[in-house]
C-alpha positions as a Markdown table, in Angstrom:
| # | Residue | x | y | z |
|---|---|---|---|---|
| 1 | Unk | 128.3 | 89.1 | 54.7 |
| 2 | Unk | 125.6 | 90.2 | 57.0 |
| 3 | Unk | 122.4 | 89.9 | 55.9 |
| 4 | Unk | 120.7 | 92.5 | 58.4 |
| 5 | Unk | 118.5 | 94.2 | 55.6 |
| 6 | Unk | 117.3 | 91.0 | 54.3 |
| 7 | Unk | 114.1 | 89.9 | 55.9 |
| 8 | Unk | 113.0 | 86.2 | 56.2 |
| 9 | Unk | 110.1 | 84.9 | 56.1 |
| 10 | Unk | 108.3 | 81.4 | 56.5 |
| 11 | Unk | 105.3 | 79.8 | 54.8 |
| 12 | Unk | 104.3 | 83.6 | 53.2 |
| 13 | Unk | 106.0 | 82.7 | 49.9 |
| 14 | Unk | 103.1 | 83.1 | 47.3 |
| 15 | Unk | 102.4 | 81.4 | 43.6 |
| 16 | Unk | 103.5 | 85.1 | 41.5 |
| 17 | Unk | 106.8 | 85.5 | 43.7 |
| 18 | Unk | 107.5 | 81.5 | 43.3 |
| 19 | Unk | 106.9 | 82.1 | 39.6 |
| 20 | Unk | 109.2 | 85.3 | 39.2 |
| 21 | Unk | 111.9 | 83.9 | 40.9 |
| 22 | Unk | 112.1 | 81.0 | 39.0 |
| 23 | Unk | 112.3 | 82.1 | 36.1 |
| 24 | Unk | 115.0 | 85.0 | 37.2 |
| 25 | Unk | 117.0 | 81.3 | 37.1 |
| 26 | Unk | 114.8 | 78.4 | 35.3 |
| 27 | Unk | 113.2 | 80.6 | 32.3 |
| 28 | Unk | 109.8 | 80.0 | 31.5 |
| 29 | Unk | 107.8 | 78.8 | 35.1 |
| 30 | Unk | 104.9 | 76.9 | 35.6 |
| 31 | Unk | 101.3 | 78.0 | 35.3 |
| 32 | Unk | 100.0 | 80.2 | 38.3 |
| 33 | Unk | 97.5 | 77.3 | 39.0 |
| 34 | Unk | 99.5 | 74.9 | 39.0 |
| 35 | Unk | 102.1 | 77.0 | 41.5 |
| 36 | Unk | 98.8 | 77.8 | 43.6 |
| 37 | Unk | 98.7 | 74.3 | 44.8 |
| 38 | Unk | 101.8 | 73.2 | 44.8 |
| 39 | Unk | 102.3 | 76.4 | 47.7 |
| 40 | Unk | 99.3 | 75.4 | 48.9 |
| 41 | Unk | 100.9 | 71.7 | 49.6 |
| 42 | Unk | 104.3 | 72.6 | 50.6 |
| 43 | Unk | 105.4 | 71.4 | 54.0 |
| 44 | Unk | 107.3 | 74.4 | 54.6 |
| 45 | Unk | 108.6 | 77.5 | 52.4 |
| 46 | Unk | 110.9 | 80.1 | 53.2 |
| 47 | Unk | 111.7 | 83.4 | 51.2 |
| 48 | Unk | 113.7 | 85.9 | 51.5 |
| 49 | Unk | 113.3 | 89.7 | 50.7 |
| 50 | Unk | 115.3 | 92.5 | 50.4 |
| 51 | Unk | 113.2 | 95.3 | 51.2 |
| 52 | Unk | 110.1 | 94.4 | 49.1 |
| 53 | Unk | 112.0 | 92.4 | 46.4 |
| 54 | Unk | 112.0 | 88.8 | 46.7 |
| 55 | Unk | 115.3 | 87.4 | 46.4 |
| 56 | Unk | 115.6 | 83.6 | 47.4 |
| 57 | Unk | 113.0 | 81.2 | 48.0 |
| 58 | Unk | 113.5 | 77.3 | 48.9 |
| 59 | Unk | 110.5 | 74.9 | 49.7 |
| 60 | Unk | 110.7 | 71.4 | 51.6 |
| 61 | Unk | 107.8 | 68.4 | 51.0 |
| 62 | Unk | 107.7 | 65.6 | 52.9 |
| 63 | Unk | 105.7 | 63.2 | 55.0 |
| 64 | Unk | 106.7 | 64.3 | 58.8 |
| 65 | Unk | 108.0 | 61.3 | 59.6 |
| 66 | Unk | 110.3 | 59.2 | 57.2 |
| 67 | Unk | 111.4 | 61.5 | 54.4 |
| 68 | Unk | 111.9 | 65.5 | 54.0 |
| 69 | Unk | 112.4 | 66.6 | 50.3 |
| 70 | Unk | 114.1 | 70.1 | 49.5 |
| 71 | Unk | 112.8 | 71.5 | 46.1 |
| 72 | Unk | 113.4 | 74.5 | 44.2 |
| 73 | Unk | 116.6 | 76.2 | 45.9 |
| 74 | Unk | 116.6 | 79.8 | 44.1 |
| 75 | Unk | 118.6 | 82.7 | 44.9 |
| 76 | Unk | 118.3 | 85.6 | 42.6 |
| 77 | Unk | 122.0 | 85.2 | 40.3 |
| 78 | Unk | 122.7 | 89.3 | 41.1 |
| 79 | Unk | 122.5 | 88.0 | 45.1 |
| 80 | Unk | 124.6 | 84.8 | 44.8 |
| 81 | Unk | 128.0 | 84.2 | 46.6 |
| 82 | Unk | 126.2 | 86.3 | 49.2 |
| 83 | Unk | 125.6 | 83.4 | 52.0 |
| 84 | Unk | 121.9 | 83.5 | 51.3 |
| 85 | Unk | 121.9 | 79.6 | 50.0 |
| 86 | Unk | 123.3 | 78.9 | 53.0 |
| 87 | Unk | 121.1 | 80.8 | 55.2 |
| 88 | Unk | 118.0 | 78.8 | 53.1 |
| 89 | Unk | 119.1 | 75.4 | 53.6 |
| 90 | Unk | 120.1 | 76.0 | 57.5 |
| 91 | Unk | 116.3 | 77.1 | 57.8 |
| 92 | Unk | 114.8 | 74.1 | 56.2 |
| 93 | Unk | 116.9 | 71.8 | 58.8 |
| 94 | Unk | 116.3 | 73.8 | 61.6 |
| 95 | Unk | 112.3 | 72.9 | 60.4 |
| 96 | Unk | 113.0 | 69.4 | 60.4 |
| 97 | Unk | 115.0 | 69.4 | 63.6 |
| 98 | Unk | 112.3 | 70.9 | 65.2 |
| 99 | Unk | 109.3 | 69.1 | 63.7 |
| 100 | Unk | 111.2 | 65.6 | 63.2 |
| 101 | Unk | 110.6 | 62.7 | 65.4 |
| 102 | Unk | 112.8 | 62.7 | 68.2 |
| 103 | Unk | 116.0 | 59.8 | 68.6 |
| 104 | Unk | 115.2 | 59.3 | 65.0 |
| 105 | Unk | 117.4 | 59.9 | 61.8 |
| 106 | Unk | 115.8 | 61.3 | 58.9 |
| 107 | Unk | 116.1 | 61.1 | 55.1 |
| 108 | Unk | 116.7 | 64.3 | 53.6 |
| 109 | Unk | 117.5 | 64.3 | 49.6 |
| 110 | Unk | 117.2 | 67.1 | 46.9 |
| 111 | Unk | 118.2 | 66.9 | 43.3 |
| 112 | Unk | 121.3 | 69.3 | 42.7 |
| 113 | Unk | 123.1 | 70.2 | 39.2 |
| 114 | Unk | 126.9 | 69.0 | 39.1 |
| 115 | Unk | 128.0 | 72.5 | 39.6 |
| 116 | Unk | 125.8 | 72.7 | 43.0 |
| 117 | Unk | 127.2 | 70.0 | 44.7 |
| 118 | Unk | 129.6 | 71.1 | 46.8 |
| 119 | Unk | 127.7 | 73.5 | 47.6 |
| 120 | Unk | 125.1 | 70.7 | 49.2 |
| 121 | Unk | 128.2 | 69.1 | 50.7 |
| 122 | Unk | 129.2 | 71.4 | 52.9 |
| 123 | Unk | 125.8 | 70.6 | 55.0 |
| 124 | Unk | 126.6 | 66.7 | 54.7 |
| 125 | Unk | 124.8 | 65.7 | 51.7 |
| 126 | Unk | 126.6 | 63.1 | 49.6 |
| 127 | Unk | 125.5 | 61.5 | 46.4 |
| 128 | Unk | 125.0 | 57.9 | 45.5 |
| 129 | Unk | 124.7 | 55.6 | 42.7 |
| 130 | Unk | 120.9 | 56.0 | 41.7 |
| 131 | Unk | 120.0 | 57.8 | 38.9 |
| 132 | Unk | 117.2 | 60.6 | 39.0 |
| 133 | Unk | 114.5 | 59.5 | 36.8 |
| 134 | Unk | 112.0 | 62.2 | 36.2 |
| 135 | Unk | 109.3 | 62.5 | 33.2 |
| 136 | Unk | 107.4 | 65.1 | 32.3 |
| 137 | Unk | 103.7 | 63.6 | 32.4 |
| 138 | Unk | 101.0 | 65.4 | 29.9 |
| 139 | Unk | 97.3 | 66.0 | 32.2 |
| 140 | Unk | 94.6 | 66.8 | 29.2 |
């Protein structure tokens, strides 16, 4: 499909589009301030827009050096199967090819549902034997 009316955008992506697109997918999203910062401390974020509605979004943390982290991998469900997953991820490694350390490799994960892996392995992700632990940690 060609994407010519969809318009791309880096690092613009704000809290209130983050949290409308994720729950277009996710349900309920996280609170705006929480969202603030976490935008605020994202190495890189890229959204995509069709016309003035937001449509995809991915985000990459990381350190620069060792380790690049892809999070939170939406596309809106009426624009799936429309290449714009694909379009995301080959934007965050273009980031990393360009901002990695040269003669280097680099450890790039993500966390992906059962059904989204071979999506993920069509870039050359693979999985392994670790388990994803995660906990949901109360602040009061």
């Amino acid at each position: 499909m060609e994407n010519t009316e969809l318009i791309v955008k880096y690092n613009e992506l704000t809290a209130e589009e983050f949290i409308l697109l994720w729950e277009t997918v996710w349900g309920q999203g996280p609170t705006l301030e929480q969202t603030k910062l976490a935008m605020e401390h994202t190495l890189f974020r890229v959204s995509v827009f069709d016309g003035d509605k937001i449509v995809a979004m991915a985000r990459m943390n990381g350190d620069m050096g060792l380790d690049y982290y892809i999070k939170d991998v939406i596309v809106r469900p009426e624009y799936q199967g429309r290449g714009i997953g694909r379009m995301l991820i080959d934007e965050l490694l273009k980031f990393i090819s360009e901002n990695g350390v040269k003669g280097t490799d680099i450890f790039v994960e993500l966390c992906a549902m059962p059904d989204k892996i071979p999506f993920y392995e069509k870039f050359g992700f693979s999985a392994n034997e670790a388990q994803r632990l995660r906990m949901m940690y109360p602040i009061r």
